[in-house]
MARSEMAR-43931 format. One record per residue (C-alpha): residue number from 0; residue in one letter; x, y, z. Coordinates in nm, 4 decimals. Each point is the difference from the previous one (the first is absolute). Example, Ala and Ser with C-alpha at 12.3 -4.5 7.8 and 13.67 -1.06 7.14 Angstrom:
% residues 2
R num residu       px       py       pz
R   0      A   1.2300  -0.4500   0.7800
R   1      S   0.1370   0.3440  -0.0660
//
This chain:
% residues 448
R num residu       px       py       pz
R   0      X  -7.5277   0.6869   6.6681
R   1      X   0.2447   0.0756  -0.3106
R   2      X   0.0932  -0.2666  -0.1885
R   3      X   0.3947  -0.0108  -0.1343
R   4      X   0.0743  -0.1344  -0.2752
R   5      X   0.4018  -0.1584  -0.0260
R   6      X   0.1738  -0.0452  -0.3536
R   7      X   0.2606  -0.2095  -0.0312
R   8      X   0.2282   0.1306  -0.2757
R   9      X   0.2428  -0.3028  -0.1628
R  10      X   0.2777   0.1510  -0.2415
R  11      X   0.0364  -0.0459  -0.3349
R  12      X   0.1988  -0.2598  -0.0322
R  13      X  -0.2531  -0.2627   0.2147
R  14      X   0.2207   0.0105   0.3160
R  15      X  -0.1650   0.0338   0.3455
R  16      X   0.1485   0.2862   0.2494
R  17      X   0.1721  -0.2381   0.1855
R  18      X   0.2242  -0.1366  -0.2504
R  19      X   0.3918   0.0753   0.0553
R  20      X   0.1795   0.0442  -0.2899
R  21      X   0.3303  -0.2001  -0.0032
R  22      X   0.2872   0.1370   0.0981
R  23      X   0.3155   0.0146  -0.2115
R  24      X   0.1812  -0.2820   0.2047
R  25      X  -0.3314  -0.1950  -0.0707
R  26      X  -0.0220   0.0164  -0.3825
R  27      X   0.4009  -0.0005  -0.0224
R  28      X  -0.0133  -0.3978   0.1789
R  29      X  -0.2973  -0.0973  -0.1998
R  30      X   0.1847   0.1280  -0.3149
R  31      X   0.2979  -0.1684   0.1342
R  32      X  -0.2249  -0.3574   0.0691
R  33      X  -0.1341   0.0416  -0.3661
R  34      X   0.3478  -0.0034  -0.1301
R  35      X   0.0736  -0.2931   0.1430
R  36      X  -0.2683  -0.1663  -0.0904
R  37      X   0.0635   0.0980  -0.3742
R  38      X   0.3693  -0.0972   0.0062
R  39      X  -0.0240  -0.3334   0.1994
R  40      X  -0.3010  -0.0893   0.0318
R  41      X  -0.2006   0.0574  -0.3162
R  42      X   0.0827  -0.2946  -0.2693
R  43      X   0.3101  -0.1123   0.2081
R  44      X   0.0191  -0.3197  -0.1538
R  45      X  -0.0780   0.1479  -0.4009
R  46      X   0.2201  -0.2088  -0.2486
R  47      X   0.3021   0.2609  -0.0777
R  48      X   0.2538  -0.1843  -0.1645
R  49      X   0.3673   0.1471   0.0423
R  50      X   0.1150   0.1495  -0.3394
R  51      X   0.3498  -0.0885  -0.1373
R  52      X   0.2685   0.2338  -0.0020
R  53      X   0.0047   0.2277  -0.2482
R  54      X   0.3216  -0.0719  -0.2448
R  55      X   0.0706   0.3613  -0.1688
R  56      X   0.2990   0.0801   0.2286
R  57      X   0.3349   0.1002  -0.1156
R  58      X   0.1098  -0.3251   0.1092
R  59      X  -0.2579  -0.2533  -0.1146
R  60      X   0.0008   0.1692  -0.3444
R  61      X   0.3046  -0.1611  -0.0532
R  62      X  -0.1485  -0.3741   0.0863
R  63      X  -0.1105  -0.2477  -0.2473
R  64      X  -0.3744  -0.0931  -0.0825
R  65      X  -0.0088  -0.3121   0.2436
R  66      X   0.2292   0.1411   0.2551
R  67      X  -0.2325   0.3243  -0.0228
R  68      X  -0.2979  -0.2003   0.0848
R  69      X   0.1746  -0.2409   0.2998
R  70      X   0.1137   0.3916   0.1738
R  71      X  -0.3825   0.1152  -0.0533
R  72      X  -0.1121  -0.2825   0.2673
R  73      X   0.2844   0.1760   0.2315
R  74      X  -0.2331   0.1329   0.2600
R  75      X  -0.1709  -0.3556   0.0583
R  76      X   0.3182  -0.2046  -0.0024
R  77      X   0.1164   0.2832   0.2843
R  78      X  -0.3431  -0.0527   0.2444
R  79      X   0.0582  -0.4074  -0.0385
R  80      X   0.3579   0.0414   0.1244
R  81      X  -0.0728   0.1641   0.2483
R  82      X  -0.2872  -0.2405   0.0328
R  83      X   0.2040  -0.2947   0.0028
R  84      X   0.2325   0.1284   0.2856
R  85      X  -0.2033   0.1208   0.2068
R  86      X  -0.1969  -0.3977  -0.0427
R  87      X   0.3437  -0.1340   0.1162
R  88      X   0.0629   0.2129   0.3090
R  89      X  -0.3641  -0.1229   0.1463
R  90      X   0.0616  -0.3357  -0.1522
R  91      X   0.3143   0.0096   0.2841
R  92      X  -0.1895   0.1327   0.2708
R  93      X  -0.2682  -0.1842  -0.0380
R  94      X   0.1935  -0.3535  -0.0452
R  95      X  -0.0619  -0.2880  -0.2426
R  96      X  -0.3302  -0.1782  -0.0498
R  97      X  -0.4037   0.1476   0.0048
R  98      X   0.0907   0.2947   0.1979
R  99      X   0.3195   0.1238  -0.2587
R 100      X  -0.2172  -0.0546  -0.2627
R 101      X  -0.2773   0.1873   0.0864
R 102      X   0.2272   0.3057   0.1553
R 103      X   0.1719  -0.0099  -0.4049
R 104      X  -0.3926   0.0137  -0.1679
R 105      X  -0.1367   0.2879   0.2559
R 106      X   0.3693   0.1517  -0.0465
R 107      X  -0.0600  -0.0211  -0.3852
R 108      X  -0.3137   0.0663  -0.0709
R 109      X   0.0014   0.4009   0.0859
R 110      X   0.3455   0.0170  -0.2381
R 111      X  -0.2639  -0.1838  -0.2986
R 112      X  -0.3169   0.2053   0.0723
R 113      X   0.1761   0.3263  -0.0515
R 114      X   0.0974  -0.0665  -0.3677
R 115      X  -0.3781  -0.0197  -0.1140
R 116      X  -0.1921   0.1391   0.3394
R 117      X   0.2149   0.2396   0.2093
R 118      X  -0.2704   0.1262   0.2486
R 119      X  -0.1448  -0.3525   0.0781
R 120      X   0.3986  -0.1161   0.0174
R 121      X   0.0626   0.2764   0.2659
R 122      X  -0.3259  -0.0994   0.2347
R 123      X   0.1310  -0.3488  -0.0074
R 124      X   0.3121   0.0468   0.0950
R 125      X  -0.1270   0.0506   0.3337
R 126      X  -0.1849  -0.3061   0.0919
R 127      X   0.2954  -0.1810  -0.1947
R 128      X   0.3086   0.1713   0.2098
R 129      X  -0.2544  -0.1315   0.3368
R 130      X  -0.0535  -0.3633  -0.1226
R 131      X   0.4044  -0.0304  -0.0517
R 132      X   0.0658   0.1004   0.3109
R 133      X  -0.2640  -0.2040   0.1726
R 134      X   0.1330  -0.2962  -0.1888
R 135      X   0.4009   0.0830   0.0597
R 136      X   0.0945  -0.1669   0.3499
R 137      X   0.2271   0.3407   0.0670
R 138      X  -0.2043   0.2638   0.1037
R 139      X   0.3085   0.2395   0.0456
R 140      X  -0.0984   0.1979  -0.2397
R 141      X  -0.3723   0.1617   0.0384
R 142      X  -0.2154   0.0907  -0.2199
R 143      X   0.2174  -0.0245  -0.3380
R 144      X   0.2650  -0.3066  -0.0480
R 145      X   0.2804   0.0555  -0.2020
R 146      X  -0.1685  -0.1385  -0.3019
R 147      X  -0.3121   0.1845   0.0995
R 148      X   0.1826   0.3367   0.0360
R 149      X   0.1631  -0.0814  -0.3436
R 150      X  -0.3167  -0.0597  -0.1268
R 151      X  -0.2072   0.2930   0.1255
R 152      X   0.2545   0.2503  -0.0640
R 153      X   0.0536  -0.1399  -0.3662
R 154      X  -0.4482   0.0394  -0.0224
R 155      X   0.0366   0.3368   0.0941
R 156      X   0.2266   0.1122  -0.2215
R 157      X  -0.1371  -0.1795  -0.3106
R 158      X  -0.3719   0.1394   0.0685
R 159      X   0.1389   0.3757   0.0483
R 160      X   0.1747  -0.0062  -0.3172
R 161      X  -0.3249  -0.1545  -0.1534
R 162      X  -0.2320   0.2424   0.1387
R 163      X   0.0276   0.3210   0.1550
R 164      X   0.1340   0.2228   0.2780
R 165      X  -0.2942   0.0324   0.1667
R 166      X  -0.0302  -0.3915   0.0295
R 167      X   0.3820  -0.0061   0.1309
R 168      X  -0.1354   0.2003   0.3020
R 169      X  -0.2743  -0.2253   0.0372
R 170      X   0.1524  -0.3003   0.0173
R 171      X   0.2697   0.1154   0.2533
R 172      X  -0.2543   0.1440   0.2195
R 173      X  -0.1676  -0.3777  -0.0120
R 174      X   0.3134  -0.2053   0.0798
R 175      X   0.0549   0.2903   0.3129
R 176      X  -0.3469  -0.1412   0.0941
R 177      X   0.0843  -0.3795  -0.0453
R 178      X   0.2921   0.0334   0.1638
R 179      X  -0.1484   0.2473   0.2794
R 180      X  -0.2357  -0.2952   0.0618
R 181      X   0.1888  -0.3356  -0.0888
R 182      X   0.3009   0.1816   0.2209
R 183      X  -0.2199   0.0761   0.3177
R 184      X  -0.3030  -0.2255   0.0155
R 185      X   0.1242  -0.3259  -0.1460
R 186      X   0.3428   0.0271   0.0884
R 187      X  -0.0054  -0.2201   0.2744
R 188      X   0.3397   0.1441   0.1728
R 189      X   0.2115  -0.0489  -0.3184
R 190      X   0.1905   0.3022  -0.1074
R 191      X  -0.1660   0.1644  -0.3695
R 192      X   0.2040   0.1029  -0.2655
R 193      X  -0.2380   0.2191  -0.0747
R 194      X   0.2249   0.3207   0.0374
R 195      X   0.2365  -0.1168  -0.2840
R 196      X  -0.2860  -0.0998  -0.2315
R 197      X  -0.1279   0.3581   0.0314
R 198      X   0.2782   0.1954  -0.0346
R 199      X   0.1629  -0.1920  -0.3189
R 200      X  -0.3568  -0.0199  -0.1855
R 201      X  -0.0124   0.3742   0.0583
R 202      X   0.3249   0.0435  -0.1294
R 203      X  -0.0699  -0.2133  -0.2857
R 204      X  -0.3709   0.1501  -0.0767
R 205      X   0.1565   0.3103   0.0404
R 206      X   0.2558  -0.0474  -0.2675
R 207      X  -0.2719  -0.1416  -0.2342
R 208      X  -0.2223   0.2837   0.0625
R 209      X   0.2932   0.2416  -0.1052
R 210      X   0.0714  -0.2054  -0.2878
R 211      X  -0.4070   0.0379  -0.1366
R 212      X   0.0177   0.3824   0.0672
R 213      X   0.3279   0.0344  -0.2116
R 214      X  -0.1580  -0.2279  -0.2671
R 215      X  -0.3395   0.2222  -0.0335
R 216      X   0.2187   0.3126  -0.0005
R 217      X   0.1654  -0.1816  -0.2787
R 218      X  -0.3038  -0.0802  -0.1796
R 219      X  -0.1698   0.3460   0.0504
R 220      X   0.3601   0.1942  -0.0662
R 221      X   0.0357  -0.1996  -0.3763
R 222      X  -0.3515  -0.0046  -0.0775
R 223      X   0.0248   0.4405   0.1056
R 224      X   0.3067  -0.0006  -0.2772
R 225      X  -0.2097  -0.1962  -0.2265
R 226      X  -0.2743   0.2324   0.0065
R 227      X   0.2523   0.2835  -0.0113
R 228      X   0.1925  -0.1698  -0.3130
R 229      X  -0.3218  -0.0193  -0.1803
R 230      X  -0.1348   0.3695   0.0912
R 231      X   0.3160   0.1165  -0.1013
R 232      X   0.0252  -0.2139  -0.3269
R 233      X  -0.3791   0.1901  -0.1016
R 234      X   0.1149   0.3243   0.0730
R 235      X   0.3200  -0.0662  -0.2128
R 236      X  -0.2595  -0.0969  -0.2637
R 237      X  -0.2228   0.2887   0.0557
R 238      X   0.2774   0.2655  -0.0217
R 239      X   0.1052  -0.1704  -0.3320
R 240      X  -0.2864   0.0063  -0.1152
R 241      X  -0.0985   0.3732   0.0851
R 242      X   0.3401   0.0855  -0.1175
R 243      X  -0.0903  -0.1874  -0.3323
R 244      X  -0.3428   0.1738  -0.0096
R 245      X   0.1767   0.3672   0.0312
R 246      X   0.2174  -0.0601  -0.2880
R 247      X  -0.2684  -0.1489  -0.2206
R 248      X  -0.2130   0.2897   0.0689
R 249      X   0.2600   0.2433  -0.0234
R 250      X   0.0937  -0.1489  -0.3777
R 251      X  -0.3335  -0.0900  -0.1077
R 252      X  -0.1163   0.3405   0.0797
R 253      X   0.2758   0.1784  -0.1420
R 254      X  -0.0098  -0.2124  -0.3205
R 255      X  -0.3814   0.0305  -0.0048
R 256      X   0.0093   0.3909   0.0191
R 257      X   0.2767   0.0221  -0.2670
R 258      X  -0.2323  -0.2236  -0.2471
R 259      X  -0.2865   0.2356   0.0790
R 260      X   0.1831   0.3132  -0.0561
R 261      X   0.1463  -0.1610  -0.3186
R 262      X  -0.3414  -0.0517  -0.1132
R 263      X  -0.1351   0.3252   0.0819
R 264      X   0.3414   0.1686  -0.2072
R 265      X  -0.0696  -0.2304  -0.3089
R 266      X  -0.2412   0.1285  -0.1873
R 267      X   0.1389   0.3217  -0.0121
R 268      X   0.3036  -0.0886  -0.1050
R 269      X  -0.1516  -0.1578  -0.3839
R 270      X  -0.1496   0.2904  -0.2015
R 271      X  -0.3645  -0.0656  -0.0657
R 272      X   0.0095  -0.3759   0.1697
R 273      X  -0.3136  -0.1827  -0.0622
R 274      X  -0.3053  -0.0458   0.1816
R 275      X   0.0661  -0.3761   0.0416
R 276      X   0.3440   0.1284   0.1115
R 277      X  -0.1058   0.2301   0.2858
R 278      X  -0.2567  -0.2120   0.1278
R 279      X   0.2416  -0.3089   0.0522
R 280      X   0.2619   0.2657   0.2135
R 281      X  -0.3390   0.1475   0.1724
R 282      X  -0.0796  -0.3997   0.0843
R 283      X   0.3991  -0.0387   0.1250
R 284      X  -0.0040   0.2678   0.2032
R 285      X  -0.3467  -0.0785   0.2023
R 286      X   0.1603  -0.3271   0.0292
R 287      X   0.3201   0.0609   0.1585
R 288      X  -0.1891   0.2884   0.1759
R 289      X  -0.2412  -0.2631   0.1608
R 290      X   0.2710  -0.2456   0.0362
R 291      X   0.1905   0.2761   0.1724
R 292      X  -0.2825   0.0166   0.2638
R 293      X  -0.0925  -0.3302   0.0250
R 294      X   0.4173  -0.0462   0.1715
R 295      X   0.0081   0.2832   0.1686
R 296      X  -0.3355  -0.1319   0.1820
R 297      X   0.1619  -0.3575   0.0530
R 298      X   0.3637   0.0495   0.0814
R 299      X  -0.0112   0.3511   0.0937
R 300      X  -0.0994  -0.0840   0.3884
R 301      X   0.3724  -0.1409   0.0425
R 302      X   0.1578   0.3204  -0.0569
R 303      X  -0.0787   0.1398   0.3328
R 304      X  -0.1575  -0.1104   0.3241
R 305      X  -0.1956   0.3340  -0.0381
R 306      X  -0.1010  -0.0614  -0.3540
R 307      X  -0.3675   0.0327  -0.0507
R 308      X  -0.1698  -0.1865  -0.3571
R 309      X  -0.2425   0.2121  -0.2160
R 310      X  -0.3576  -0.0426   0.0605
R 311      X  -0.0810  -0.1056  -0.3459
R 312      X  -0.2473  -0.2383  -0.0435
R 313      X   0.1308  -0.3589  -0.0573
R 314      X  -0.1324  -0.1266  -0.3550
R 315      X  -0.3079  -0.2625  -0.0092
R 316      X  -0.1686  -0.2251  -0.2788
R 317      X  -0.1724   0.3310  -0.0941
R 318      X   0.3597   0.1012  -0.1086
R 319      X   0.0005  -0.2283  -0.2184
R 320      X  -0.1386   0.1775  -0.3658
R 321      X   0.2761   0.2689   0.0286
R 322      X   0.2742  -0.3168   0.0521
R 323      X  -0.1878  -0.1460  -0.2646
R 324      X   0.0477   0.3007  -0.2387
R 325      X   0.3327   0.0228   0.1339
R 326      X   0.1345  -0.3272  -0.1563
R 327      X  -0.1781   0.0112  -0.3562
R 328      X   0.1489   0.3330  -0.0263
R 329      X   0.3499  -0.2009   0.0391
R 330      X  -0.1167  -0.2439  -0.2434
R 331      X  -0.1775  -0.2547   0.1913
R 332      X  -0.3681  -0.1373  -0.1780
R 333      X  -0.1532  -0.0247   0.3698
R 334      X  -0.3492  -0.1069   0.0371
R 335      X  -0.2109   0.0071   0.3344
R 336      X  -0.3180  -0.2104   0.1160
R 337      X  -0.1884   0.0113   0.3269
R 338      X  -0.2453  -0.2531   0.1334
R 339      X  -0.1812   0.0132   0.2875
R 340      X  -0.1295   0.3041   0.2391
R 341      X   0.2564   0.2346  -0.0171
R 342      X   0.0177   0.1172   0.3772
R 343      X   0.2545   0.1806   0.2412
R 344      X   0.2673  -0.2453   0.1895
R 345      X   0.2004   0.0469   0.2169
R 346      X   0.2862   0.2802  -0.0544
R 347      X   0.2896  -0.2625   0.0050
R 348      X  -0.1886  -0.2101  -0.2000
R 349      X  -0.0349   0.2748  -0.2950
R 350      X   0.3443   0.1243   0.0673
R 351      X   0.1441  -0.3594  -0.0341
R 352      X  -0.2075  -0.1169  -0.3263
R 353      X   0.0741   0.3243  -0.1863
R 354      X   0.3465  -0.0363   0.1138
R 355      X  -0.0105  -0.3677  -0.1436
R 356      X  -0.1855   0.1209  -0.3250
R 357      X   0.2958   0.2414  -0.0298
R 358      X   0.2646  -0.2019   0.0637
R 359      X  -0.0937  -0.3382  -0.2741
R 360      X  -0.0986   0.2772  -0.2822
R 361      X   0.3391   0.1467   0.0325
R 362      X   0.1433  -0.3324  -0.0073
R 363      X  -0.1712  -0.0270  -0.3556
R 364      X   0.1228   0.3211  -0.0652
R 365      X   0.3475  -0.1467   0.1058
R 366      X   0.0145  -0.3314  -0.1275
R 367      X  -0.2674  -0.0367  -0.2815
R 368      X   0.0489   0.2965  -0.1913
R 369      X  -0.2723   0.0652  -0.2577
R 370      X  -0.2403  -0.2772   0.1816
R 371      X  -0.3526   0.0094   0.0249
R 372      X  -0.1476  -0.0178   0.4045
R 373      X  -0.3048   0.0292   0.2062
R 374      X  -0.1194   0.0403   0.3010
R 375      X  -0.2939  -0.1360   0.1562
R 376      X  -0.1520   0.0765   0.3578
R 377      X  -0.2277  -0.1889   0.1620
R 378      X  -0.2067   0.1183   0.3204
R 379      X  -0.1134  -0.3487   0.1636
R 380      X  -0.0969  -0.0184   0.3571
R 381      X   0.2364  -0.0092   0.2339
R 382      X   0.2960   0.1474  -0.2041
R 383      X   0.0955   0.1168  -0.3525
R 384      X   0.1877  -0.1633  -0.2993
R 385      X   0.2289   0.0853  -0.1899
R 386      X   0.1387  -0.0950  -0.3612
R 387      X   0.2558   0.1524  -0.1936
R 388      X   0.0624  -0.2395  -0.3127
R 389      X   0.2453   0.1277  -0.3192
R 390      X   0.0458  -0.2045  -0.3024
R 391      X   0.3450  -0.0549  -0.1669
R 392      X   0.2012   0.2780  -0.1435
R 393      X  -0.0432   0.0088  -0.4136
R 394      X   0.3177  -0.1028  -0.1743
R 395      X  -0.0095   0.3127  -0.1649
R 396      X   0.0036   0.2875   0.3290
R 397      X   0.3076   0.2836  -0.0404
R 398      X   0.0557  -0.0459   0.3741
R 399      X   0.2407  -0.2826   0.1477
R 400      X  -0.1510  -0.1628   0.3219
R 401      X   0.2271   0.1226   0.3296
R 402      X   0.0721  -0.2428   0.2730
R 403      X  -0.1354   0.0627   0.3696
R 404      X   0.1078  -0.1450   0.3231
R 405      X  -0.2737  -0.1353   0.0312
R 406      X  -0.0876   0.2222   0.3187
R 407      X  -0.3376   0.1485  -0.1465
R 408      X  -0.1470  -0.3705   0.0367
R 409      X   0.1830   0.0104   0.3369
R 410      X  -0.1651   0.3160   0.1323
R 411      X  -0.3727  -0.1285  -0.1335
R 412      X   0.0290  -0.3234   0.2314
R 413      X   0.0914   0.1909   0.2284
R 414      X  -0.3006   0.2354   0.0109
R 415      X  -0.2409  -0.2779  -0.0400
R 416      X   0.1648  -0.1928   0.3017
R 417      X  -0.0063   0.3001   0.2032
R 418      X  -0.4206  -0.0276  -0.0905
R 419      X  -0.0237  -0.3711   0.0722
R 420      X  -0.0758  -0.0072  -0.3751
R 421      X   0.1047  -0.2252  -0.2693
R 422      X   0.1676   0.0102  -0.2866
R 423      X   0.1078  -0.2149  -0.3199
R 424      X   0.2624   0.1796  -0.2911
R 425      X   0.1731  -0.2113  -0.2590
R 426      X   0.0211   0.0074  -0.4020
R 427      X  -0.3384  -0.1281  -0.2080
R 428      X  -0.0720   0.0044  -0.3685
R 429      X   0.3291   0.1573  -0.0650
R 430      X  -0.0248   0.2488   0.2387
R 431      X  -0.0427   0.0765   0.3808
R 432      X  -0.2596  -0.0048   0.1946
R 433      X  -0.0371   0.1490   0.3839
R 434      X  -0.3143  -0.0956   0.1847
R 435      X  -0.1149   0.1004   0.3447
R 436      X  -0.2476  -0.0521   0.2788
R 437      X  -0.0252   0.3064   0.2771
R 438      X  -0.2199  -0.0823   0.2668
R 439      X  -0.1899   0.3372   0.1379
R 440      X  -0.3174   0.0600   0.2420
R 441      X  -0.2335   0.2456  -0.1411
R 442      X   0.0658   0.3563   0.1084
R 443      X  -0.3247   0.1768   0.2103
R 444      X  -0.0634   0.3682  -0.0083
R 445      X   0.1574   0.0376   0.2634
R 446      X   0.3248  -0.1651  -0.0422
R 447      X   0.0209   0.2036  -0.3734
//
């Protein structure tokens, strides 16, 4: 006899071969019952005080300070009006004595909860709008007593304004329920009202509903132009400032390559110039030539979307002798000390403390003339520092200090924000002194 073996294959997801997905109608009521439950169910008595009006109109601009703050409380003096009449009309029906009194406190107390509870106010204006008409000798009108319809359609307007549109729906397809049931089954052969009550609390919700999609539209439509004012306000500044870019560049350069040419001319224009001579228009030149290339790498890229930058190398700390030379060759007494293990950084950390380096020595250049500075380097771990330190200019220097902007120290803060470095500059001994942290991982083979 053969033996059969039976496997029972379960899929993936743990689910046995009889299980029936839900259908759409399914999962579309049980969405439906969670949204209830989240709008009128969940927290329906949470403490949500009623805010006061808001008192930037064109109207209540115009107000005094006290009169500003008595309008504010608007909306709450409004819901105990209403409050207060609708007290009065099931005072009447109800008559004098216990049974007017309580019909004015079950009347009243749904018009209260609503300012600081408007969920919990709405639930309890059904048991309320019952024990009023229990208590009123004139059962004429069934479920809702004057009062009581006051007082229920006032609730629902209140809590749709305070919540949402969703909850509007909700709470009109509860009071269709309560009075579905309160009209049929507990009746007792007295004609309901209920066909009034539904169709003036759906006009009502309705309106309210209208009036929270033309705020949001509002909302969305100014915060849209607000977003829109402020993209267009940055690409106002961005054109300016590309337009202000292409001129510099455009006059820099054209300046710079006039000086260089200038300086290439000179010398032959003084028969038998000096050695000193030539050397200090061969020094212009490479400047202005090296200046010249230095722009066109920065500001060039704005003169066309097509433009493509040079792939020179960008200069580094080993840069540094030839900037070095560079400045005691315009008169600058520059000295230079290193401590630590010299080591490769990171490329925008060389870039950015050469560029520093560059920028205080020509501010010596610029402002102490004749000055003495230094600049020491210090490899520690986790970063490198910097400090560039001049004394004060002798008394005696040919050369007349020339005011800056002030936009070299500017441009140095900058760089060593942009590192999440830090960085101290202000006058010392006379002088200035510029010091700087850069903080910078160690850079592997591989990422050299």
């Amino acid at each position: 006899m053969t033996e059969t073996t039976h496997t029972q294959t379960t899929p993936a997801d743990g689910r046995h071969d009889g299980y029936k997905p839900r259908s759409p109608e399914v999962r579309a009521a049980m969405d439906a019952l969670r949204g209830l439950r989240h709008d009128l169910l969940d927290d329906a008595f949470a403490y949500r005080p009623l805010a006061r009006m808001s008192v930037d109109g064109p109207l209540t601009r115009r107000l005094s300070g006290r009169m500003r703050e008595y309008v504010s409380w608007t909306p709450h003096a409004v819901v105990v009006a209403v409050g207060g009449l609708a007290t009065l009309m099931s005072f009447g029906y109800c008559g004098p004595g216990i049974p007017g009194l309580l019909c004015s406190l079950f009347t009243l107390g749904p018009f209260l909860l609503t300012l600081v509870r408007p969920v919990g106010a709405f639930w309890l204006s059904f048991p309320a709008s019952l024990a009023v008409a229990f208590l009123s000798p004139n059962w004429g009108d069934w479920p809702w007593l004057p009062g009581s319809f006051l007082a229920h359609l006032t609730v629902l307007t209140v809590v749709a304004i305070r919540t949402r549109p969703r909850t509007a729906a909700w709470m009109w397809l509860t009071t269709v329920v309560y009075g579905f049931v309160t009209g049929t089954v507990l009746s007792g052969g007295y004609s309901p009202n209920v066909g009034p009550m539904l169709v003036l609390s759906a006009l009502l919700l309705l309106a309210v509903t209208v009036w929270h999609i033309r705020r949001d539209a509002k909302q969305e439509v100014t915060a849209q132009q607000t977003v829109t004012a402020q993209e267009r306000s940055r690409r106002t500044l961005l054109e300016e400032r590309t337009t202000i870019a292409r001129e510099l560049h455009d006059v820099v350069a054209h300046h710079m390559s006039v000086v260089a040419i200038q300086a290439e001319a000179a010398p032959y224009r003084v028969e038998n110039p000096p050695p000193e001579l030539e050397k200090a228009f061969a020094t212009i030149r490479e400047n202005a030539v090296a200046a010249l290339t230095e722009l066109r790498r920065v500001l060039g890229v704005v003169r066309a979307e097509n433009y493509e930058a040079p792939e020179t190398p960008q200069p580094t700390l080993a840069d540094l002798d030839a900037l070095l030379a560079n400045v005691r060759e315009a008169g600058l007494d520059v000295g230079k000390a290193v401590t630590g293990a010299v080591r490769e950084l990171p490329q925008g950390v060389e870039l950015s403390a050469y560029r520093i380096v560059q920028e205080a020595l020509s501010n010596t250049l610029r402002h102490a003339p004749g000055a003495s500075a230094r600049v020491e380097i210090g490899y520690v771990l986790g970063g490198l520092g910097l400090r560039i330190v001049n004394g004060p200019p002798p008394a005696t220097a040919l050369v007349k200090p020339s005011p800056g902007a002030g936009h070299g120290i500017t441009g140095m803060r900058e760089r060593v924000s942009m590192l999440d470095g830090e960085m101290t500059a202000g006058p010392v001994d006379g002088g200035y002194e510029v010091t700087v942290f850069l903080p910078a991982a160690v850079v592997s083979e591989g990422e050299a």
